[in-house]
N, C-alpha and C positions, 0 to 999 in steps of 0.2 A: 698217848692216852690209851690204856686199855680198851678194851671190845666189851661192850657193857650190850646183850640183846630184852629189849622190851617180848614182854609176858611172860618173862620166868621169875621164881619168886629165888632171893639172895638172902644166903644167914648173912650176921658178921663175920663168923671163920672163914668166906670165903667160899662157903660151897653153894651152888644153885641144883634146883627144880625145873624140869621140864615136866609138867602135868597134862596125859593122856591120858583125859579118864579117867579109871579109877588107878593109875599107873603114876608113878614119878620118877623119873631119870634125873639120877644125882650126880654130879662131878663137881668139877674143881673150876672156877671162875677164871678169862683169861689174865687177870688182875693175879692172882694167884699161883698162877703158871707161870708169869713175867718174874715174880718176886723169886721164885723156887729156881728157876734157869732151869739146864735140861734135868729131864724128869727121866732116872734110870731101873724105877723100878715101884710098882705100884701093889702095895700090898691090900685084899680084897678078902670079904666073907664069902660067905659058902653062900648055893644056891639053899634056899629054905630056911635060913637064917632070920630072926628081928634083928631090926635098928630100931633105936629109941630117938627119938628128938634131941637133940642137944649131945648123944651120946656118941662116942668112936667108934668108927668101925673099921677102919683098917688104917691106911697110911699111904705117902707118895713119898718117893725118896728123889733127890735130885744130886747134883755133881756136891752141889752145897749144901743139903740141909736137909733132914727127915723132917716130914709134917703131918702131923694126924689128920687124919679125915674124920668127920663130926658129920652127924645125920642132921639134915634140917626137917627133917621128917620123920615118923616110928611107920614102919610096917613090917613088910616080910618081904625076903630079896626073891624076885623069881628070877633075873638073869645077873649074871654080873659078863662085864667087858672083857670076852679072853683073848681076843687083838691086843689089849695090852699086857698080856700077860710076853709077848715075845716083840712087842713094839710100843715100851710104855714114853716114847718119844711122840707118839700120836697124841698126846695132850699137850705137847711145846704148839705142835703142827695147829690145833683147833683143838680150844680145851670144852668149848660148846658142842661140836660135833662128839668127840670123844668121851660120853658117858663113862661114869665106875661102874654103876650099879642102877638096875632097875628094881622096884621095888612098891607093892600092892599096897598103897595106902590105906594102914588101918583106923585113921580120923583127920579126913581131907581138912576139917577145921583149923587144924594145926598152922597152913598154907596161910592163914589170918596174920599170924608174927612174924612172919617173915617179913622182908623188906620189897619194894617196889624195885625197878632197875634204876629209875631216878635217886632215889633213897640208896641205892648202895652205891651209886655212882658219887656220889656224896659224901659216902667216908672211904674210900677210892682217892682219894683229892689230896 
């Protein structure tokens, strides 16, 4: 069974929220990470960049299979993860610790549609 962590919010694509503040920390769920196997290369936006909700914004590539990355959130990127830029095996290792992108939430609301951990651990199954 995947590593499913209560208080973070889960789209259906796969990606989660870590919310500090006015901040959210977006990656890839370890549900995600198991399905993808090793992860060679993580394609990321610029620092100062929007994301839209529901919308791409870059990509993780694995031995098998490219997979777009989808915002579960709109804001503006203030950091993005550049450990992965030369170690994008740190999301096989812990895909919760190993954040894509930080990112200034511009309508915390949005956090509302997202799923619960319960709830995503439910279509996880």
């Amino acid at each position: 069974m995947a590593k499913v962590i209560e208080g973070l919010y889960y789209a259906e694509s796969h990606e989660y929220v870590k919310v500090d503040g006015e901040y959210g920390y977006i990656g890839i769920t370890d549900y995600a990470q198991s399905q993808l196997g090793n992860v060679v290369y993580v394609d990321m936006p610029e620092v100062d960049d929007e994301v839209t909700a529901g919308e791409e914004f870059g990509a993780v590539e694995s031995v098998k299979a490219a997979s777009d990355l989808f915002s579960p959130v709109s804001g503006t990127v203030v950091e993005v993860n550049e450990a992965l830029e030369d170690q994008p095996e740190l999301i096989n290792e812990d895909a919760f610790e190993n954040w894509i992108i930080k990112v200034k939430l511009s309508d915390p609301s949005e956090l509302e549609s997202l799923m619960s951990a319960q709830e995503y651990e439910g279509i996880c199954e």
